[in-house]
C-alpha positions as CSV (number, residue, x, y, z in Angstrom):
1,X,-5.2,4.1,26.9
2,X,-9.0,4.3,27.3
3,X,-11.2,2.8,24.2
4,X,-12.7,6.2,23.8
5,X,-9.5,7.9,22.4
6,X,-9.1,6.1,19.6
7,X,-12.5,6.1,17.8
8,X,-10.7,6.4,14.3
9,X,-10.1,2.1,15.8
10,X,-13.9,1.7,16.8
11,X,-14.8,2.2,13.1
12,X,-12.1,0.2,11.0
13,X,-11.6,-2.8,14.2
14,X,-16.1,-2.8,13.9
15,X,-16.3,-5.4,11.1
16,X,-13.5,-8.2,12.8
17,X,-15.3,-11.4,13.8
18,X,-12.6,-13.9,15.1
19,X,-13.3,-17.1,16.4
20,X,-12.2,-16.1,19.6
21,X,-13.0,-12.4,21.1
22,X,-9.8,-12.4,22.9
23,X,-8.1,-12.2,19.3
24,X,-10.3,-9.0,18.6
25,X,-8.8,-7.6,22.1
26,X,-5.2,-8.0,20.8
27,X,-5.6,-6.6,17.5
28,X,-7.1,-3.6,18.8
29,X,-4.5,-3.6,21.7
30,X,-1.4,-3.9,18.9
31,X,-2.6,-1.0,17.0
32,X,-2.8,1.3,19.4
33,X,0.6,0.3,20.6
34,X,1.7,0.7,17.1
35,X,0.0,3.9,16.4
36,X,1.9,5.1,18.8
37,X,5.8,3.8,17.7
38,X,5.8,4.3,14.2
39,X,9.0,3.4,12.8
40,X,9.8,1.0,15.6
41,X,10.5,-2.6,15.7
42,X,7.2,-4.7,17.9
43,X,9.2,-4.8,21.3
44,X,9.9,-1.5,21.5
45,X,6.3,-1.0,20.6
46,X,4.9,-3.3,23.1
47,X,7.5,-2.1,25.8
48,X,7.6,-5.4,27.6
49,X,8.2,-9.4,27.4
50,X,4.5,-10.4,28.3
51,X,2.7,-8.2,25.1
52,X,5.5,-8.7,22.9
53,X,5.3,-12.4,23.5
54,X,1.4,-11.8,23.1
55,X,1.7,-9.9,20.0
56,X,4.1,-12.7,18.3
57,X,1.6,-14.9,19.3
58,X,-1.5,-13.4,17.8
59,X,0.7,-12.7,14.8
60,X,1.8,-16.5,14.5
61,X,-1.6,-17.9,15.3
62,X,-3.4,-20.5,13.0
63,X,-6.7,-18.9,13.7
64,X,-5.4,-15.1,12.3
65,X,-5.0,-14.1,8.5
66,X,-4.9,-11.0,6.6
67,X,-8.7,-11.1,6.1
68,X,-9.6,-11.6,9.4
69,X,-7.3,-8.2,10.4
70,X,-8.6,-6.3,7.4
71,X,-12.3,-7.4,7.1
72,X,-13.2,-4.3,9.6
73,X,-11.3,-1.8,7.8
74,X,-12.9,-3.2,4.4
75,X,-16.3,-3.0,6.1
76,X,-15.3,0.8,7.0
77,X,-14.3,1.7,3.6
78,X,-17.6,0.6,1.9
79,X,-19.2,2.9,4.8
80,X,-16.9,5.6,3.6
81,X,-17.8,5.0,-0.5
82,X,-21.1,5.2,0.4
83,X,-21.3,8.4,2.2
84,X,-19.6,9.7,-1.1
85,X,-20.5,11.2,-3.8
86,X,-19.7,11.4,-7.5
87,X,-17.1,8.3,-9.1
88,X,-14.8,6.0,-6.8
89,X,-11.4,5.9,-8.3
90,X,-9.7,2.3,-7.5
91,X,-6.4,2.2,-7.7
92,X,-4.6,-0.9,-8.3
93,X,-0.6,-1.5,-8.4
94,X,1.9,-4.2,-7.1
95,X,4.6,-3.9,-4.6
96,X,7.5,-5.9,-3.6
97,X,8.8,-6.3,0.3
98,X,12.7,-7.9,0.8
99,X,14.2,-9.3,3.5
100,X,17.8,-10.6,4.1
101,X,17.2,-14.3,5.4
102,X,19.6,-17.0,6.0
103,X,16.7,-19.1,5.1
104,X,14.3,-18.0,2.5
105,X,12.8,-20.6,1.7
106,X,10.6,-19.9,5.4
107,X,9.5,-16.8,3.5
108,X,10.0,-17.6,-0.2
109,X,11.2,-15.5,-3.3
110,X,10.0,-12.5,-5.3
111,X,12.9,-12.2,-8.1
112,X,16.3,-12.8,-9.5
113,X,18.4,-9.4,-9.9
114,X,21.7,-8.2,-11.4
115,X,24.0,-8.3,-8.5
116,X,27.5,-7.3,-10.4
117,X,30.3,-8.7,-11.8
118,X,32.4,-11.4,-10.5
119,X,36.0,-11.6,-10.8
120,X,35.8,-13.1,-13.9
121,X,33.4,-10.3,-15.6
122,X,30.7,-12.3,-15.5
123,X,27.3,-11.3,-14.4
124,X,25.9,-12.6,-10.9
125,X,21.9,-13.3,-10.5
126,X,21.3,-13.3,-6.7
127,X,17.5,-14.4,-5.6
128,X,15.5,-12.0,-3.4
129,X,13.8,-13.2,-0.5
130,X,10.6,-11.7,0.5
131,X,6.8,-11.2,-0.4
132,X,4.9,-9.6,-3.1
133,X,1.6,-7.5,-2.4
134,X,-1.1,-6.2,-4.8
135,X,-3.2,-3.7,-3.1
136,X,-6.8,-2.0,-4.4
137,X,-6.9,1.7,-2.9
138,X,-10.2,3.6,-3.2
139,X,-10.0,7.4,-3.4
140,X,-12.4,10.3,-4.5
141,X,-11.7,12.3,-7.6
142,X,-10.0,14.9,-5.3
143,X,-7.8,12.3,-4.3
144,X,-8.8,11.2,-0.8
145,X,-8.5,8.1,0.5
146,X,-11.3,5.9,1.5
147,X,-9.1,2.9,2.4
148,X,-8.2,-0.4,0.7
149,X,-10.8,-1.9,-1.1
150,X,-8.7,-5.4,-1.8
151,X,-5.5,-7.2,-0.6
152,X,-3.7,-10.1,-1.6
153,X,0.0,-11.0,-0.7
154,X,1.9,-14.1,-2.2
155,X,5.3,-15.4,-2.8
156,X,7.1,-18.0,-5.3
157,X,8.8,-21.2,-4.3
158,X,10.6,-21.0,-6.9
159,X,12.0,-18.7,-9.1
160,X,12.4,-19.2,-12.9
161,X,12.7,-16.0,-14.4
162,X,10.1,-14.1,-16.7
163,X,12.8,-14.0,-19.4
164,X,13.5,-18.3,-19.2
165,X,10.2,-18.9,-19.5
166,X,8.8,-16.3,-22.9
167,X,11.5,-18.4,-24.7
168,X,9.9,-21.8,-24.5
169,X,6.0,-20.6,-24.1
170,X,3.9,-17.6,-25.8
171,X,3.1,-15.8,-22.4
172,X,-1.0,-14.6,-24.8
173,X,-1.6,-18.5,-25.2
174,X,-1.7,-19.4,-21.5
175,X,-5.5,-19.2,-19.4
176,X,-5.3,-16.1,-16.9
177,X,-6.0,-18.5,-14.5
178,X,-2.9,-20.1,-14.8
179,X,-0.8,-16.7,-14.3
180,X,-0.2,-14.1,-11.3
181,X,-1.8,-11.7,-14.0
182,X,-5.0,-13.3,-12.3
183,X,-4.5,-11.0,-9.0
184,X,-5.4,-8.2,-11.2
185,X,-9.0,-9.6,-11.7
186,X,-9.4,-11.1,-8.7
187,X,-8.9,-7.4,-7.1
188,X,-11.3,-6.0,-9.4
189,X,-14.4,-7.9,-8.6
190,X,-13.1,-7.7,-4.8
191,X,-13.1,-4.0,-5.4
192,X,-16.5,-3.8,-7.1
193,X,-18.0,-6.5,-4.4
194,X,-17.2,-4.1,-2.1
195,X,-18.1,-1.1,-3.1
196,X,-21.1,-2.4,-4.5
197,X,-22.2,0.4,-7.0
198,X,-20.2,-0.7,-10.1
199,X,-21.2,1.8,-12.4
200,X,-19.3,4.6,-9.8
201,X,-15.9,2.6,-9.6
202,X,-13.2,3.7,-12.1
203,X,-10.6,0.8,-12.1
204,X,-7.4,2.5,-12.6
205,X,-3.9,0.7,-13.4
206,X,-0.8,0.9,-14.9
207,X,1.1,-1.0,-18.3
208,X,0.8,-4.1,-16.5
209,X,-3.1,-4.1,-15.9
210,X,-2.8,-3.7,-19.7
211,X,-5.0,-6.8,-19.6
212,X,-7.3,-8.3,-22.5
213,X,-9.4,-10.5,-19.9
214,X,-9.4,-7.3,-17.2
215,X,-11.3,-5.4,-20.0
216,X,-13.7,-8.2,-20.4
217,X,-14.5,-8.2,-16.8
218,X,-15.2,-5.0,-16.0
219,X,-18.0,-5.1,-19.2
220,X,-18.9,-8.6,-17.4
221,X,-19.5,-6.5,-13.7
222,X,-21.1,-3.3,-15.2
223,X,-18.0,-1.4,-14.1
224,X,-15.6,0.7,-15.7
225,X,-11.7,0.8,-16.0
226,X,-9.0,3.4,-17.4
227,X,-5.6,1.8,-17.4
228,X,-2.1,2.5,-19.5
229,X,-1.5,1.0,-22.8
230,X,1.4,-1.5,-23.3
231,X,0.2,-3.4,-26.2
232,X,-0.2,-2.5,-29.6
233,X,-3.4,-4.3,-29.9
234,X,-5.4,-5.0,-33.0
235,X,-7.8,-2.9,-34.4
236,X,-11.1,-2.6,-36.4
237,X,-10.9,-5.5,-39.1
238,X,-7.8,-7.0,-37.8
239,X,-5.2,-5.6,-40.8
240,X,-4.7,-2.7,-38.4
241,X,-3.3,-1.8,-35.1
242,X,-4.7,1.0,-32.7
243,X,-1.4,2.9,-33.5
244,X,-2.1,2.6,-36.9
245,X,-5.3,4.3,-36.3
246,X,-4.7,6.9,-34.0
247,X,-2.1,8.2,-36.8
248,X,-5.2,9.5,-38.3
249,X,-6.1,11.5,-35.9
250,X,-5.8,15.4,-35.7
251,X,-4.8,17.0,-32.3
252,X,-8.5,17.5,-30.7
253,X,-6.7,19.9,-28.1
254,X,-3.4,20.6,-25.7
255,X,-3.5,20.5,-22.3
256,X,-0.5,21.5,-19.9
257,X,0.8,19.9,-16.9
258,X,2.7,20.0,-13.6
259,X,6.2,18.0,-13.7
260,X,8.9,17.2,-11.3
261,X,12.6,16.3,-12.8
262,X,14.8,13.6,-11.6
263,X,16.3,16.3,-9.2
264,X,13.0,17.7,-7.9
265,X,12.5,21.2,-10.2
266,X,9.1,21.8,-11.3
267,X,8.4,22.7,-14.3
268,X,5.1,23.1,-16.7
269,X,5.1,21.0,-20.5
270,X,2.2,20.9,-23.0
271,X,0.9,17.6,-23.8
272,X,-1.3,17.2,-27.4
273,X,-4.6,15.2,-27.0
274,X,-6.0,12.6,-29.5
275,X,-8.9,10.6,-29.2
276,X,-10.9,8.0,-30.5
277,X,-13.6,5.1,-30.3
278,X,-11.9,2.0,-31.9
279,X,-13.1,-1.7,-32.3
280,X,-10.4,-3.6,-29.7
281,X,-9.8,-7.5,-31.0
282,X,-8.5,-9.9,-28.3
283,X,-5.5,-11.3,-28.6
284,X,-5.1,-14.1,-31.7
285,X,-4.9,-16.9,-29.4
286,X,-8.2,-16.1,-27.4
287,X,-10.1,-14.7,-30.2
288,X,-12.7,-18.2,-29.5
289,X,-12.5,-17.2,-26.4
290,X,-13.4,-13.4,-25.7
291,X,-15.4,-10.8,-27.8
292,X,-13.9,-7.6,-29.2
293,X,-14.5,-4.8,-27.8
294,X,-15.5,-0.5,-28.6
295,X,-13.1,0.9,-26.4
296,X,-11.6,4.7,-26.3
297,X,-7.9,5.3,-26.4
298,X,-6.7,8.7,-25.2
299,X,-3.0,9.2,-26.7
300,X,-1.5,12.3,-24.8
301,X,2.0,13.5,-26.3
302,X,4.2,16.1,-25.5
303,X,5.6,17.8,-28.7
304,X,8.9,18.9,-27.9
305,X,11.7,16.3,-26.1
306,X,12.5,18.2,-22.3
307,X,16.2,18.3,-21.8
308,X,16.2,17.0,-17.9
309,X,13.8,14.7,-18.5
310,X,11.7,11.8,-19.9
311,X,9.3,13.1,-22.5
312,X,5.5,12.7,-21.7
313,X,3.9,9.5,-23.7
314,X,0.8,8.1,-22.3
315,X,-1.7,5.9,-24.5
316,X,-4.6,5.4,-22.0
317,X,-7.2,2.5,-22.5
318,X,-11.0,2.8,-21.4
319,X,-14.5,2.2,-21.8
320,X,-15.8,5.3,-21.0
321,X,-16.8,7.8,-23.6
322,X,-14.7,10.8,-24.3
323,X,-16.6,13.0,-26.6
324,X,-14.6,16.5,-25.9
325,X,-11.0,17.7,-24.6
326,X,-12.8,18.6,-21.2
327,X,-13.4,15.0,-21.0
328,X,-9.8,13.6,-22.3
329,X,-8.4,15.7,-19.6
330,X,-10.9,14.2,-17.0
331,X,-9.1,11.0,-17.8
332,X,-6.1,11.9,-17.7
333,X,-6.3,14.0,-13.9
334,X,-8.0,10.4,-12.8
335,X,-4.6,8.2,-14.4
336,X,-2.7,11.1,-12.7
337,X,-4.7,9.7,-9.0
338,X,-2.3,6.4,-9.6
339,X,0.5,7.7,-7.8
340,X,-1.6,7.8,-4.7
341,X,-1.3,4.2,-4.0
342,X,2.1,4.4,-4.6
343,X,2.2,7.3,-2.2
344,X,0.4,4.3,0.1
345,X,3.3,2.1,-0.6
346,X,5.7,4.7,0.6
347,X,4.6,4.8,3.8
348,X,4.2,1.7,4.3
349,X,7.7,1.1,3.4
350,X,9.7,4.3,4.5
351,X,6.8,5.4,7.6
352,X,6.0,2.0,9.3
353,X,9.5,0.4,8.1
354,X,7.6,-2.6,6.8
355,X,11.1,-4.0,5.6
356,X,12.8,-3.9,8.8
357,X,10.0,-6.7,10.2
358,X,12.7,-9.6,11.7
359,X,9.9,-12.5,12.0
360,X,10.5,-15.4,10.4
361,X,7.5,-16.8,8.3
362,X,5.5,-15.9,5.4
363,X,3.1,-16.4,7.3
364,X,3.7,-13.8,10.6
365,X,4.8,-11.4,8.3
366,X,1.6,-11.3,6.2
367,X,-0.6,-10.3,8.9
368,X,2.1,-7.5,10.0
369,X,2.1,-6.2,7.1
370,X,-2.0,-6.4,7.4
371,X,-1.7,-4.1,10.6
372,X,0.6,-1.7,8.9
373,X,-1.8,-1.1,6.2
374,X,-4.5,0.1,8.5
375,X,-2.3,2.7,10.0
376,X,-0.8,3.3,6.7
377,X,-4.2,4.5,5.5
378,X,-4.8,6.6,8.8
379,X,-2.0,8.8,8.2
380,X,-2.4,9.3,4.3
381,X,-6.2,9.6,4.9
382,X,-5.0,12.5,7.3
383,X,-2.9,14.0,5.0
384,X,-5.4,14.2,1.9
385,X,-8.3,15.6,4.6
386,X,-6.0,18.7,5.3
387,X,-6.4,19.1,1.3
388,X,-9.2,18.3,0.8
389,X,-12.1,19.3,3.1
390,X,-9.5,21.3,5.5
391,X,-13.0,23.4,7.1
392,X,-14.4,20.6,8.3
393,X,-15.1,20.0,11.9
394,X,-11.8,18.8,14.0
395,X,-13.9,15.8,15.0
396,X,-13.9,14.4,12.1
397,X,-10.6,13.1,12.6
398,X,-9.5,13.7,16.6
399,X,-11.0,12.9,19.8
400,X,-12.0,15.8,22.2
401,X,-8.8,14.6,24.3
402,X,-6.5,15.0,21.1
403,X,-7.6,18.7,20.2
404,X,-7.1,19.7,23.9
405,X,-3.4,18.4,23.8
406,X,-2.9,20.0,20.3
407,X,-4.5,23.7,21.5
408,X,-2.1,23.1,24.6
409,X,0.9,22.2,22.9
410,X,1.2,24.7,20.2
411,X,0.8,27.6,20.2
412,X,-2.1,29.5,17.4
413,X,0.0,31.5,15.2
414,X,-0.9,35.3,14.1
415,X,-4.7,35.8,12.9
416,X,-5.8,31.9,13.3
417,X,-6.1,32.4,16.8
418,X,-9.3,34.7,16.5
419,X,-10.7,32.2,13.2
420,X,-13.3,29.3,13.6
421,X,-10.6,25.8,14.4
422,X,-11.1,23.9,11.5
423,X,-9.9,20.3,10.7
424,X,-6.7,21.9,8.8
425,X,-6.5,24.1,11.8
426,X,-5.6,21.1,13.7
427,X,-3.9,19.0,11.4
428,X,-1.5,21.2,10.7
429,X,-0.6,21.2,14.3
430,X,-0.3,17.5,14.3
431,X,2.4,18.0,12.0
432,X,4.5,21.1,13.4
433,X,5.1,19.0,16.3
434,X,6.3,16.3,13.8
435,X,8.8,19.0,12.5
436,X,6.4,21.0,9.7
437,X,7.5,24.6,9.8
438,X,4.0,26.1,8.7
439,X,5.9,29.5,7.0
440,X,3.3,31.0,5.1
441,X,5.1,29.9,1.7
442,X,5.0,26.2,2.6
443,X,3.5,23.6,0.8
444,X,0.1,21.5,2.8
445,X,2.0,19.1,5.2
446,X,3.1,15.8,3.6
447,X,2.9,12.3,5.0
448,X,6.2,12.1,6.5
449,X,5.5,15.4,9.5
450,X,2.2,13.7,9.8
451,X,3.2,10.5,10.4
452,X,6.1,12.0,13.3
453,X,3.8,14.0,14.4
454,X,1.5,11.4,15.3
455,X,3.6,9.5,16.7
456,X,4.8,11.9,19.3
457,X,0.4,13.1,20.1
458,X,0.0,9.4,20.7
459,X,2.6,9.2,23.3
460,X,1.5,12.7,24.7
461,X,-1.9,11.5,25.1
462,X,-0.9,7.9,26.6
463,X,0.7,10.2,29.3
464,X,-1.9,12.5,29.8
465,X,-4.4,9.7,30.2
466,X,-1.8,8.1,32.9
467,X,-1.3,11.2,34.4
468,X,-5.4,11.9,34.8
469,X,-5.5,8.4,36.5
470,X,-2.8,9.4,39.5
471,X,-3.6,12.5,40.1
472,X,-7.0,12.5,39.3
C-alpha cells in the first residue's frame, strides 16, 4: 500500500523516535496490515511467514515499549487539543485483559474470582491470568475523541486479595505511593503534561478515582477534576459528614434524563439536583499530611424507585463552581462523557479481539495491545466525527483514493446524490458496506459497522492500489 493512503498514520506514527529507523518502518508496516484485518489473529494479518516472523519480532524486541509505539499518537493528540476549543474532558477508567495460560506466571495475575462450587459445596477461588490497563481518553464536550492522553499497563506477581489484606491494615493509613491507587495520579499529571493548558482539562473518573490525594493534585497542577463520590468524607468542622450536610439542602432544580434498561428499552426519569460548596477534610490519618479542601458536591436523585431498573444515585465531587441548575447539569452531561472510554474499551476488546492475543509474555502483549489502541481510537474517532461535525470536508478523515472507492462502491441514495458530499456523507458509506442499513429511522452508525466496514475499504483499496500497478 503506498504511504500516501494512509495519512490518518503520517500524523499519529510523526512523533516515534526509535533507536533504530528500521523499527519505525515496522510499526507503520504492522498497522496498516492491521487496519486492514480487524478481528484477526497477526498471521492472518501479515499473510505470510517472513512479516509475521518480523512482526513477533518487533513486538518481542528489547529496544520497543508501549511509549515508544504511542509517543506519536500522544504527540498527535496534544495537536488535536490544541486546535480545540472550549474544556478538554479526560477520561480516566481501568480495564482488565485475561488470558487462559498454562503458565501465567510469563504473564502474571490480575484477580482471584468465584469459580463455583465443588463437590463438597464449598466455594472455589481460581486466579486470573492476564494484564491490567488504565487508560487517559481526551474528548471535547460533544464527546469526540482526541485520543489517549496517558497509558499505563501492569500486572501482579502475586495475588493476595483486596479483602485479605483490609483485615490486617487500614487501606487510609498507607502513602499513595505505596498503592496501584497511584496510577490514578500518575495519569493525571501525564494528562495535564500533555495537554499543557491545565486550566482547560476536566479530569473525569469514577467511585474509584474517589481519591483524597487526586483532589490535592489537581489544586497542586492548576487543573480541575469531577469524579463520583464513594466516601462519606468529613465535612466543615469535622463533627459532620458531607451527607450530613447535603440533608439540608432544598432541591435547587430537576433535570430529566435518557436511560437504557437491563434489556435495552429507553426510557426518560427525572433526577432532583442539590448543591453545595462544603469545607472537604482529608482523611484522619493524613490530616498532617494534606490540607482540606472547598469543594462542590452535586447530589443528583431520582425520586421515585423505576421498576426495571436501578434507581439513579450519583454524588459527584469537584472543584469547580456551580452557582445555578444550568451549571449542575453541565456537570452532570460531562460525568455522563465517562462512558466514552469505556466505549474505547469495547472496541478494544470486542473490535480488535485484544483477548484472543496467543503471545506469550507480558511483555509482547503490552506493546500489542499498544497498536490496538491506536486503531482503537481511529475507528471511535470516526464514529463520533459522523456526530459531531458530519458537514465537514471528507478529507478530513479519507484520502482522495478512499472517497473514489466509497462513491464507486455504493451507490448515493434518493436526494443526497444532488447535496454537497460531506464527511457524514461518506462515513456513513464506510459503514453500509460494514452492514449499516442507513433507513431513514436509524440511529448514526455505531462503532461496530464502522469498524467492518473499514476493514473491508482497506482491503478494497489494497487491491485497487495492486491492480493500478499491473495494469497501469
Amino acid at each position: 500500500m503506498d504511504a500516501g493512503t494512509s495519512s490518518w498514520l503520517d500524523d499519529e506514527l510523526a512523533g516515534c523516535d526509535f533507536a533504530d529507523e528500521r523499527l519505525g518502518q515496522r510499526l507503520r508496516k504492522l498497522l496498516e496490515r492491521m487496519e486492514g484485518a480487524m478481528e484477526q489473529s497477526l498471521p492472518l494479518a501479515c499473510q505470510d511467514w517472513a512479516n509475521t516472523k518480523a512482526a513477533y519480532r518487533f513486538l518481542g524486541n528489547d529496544r520497543v515499549s508501549e511509549a515508544e509505539i504511542l509517543r506519536g499518537h500522544f504527540q498527535a493528540t496534544h495537536s488535536r487539543g490544541a486546535a480545540s476549543d472550549g474544556i478538554i474532558l479526560v477520561l480516566h477508567d481501568t480495564t482488565e485483559f485475561s488470558y487462559q495460560r498454562k503458565r501465567a506466571d510469563a504473564v502474571g495475575l490480575t484477580c482471584r474470582v468465584n469459580s463455583g462450587k465443588d463437590k463438597a459445596g464449598r466455594f472455589r477461588m481460581h486466579t486470573v491470568c492476564g494484564l491490567l490497563m488504565h487508560s487517559s481518553l481526551a474528548v471535547t464536550t460533544e464527546g469526540l475523541p482526541l485520543g489517549l492522553s496517558a497509558l499505563k499497563f501492569w500486572t501482579r506477581k502475586k495475588f493476595k486479595g483486596t479483602a485479605a489484606l483490609k483485615r490486617k491494615v487500614n487501606p487510609t493509613r498507607i502513602p499513595i505511593e505505596c498503592k496501584e491507587s497511584i496510577r490514578w495520579l500518575e495519569s493525571l499529571r501525564q494528562s495535564t503534561q500533555l495537554l499543557g493548558e491545565p486550566e482547560r482539562c476536566v479530569h473525569i473518573g469514577d467511585r474509584e478515582s474517589d481519591i483524597y490525594e487526586l483532589f490535592c493534585t489537581a489544586q497542586e497542577l492548576g487543573t480541575h477534576f469531577l469524579v463520583r463520590a464513594c466516601v462519606d468524607r468529613l465535612a466543615g468542622d469535622g463533627q459532620h459528614t458531607i451527607a450530613d450536610e447535603l440533608k439540608e439542602v432544598k432541591v435547587k432544580g430537576r433535570h430529566q434524563v435518557e436511560v437504557r434498561s437491563r434489556n435495552g428499552e429507553v426510557s426518560h426519569a427525572v433526577v432532583e439536583l442539590r448543591y453545595r460548596r462544603i469545607q472537604v477534610l482529608p482523611p484522619i490519618g493524613k490530616q498532617k499530611r494534606y490540607p482540606a479542601l472547598s469543594l462542590t458536591v452535586i447530589h443528583a436523585r431520582e425520586r421515585r424507585k423505576p421498576r426495571n431498573r436501578a434507581s439513579i444515585d450519583w454524588k459527584l465531587i469537584t472543584d469547580l463552581p456551580v452557582r445555578s441548575r444550568a451549571e449542575a447539569v453541565e456537570k452532570l452531561r460531562w460525568y455522563a462523557m465517562r462512558w466514552k472510554v469505556e466505549l474505547f474499551h469495547k472496541i478494544l476488546k470486542s473490535g480488535c479481539r485484544a483477548e484472543d492475543a496467543r503471545l506469550r509474555t507480558a511483555e509482547r502483549l503490552v506493546n500489542l495491545l499498544s497498536l490496538f489502541c491506536i486503531l482503537s481510537w481511529r475507528i471511535f474517532w470516526m464514529t463520533m466525527l459522523n456526530r459531531v461535525v458530519p458537514d465537514e470536508s471528507p478529507r478530513l478523515a479519507l484520502t482522495a483514493l478512499e472517497i473514489n472507492l466509497l462513491d464507486a462502491l455504493v451507490q448515493d441514495k434518493g436526494p443526497r446524490s444532488r447535496r454537497r458530499k460531506t464527511l457524514s456523507h461518506d462515513l456513513t458509506k464506510i459503514a453500509r458496506i460494514g452492514g449499516y442499513l442507513a433507513r431513514g429511522h436509524d440511529p448514526p452508525p455505531g462503532n461496530t459497522v464502522m469498524w467492518r466496514g473499514l476493514t473491508r475499504l482497506m482491503d478494497i483499496e489494497l487491491g485497487a492500489t495492486i491492480g493500478a500497478r499491473i495494469y497501469g
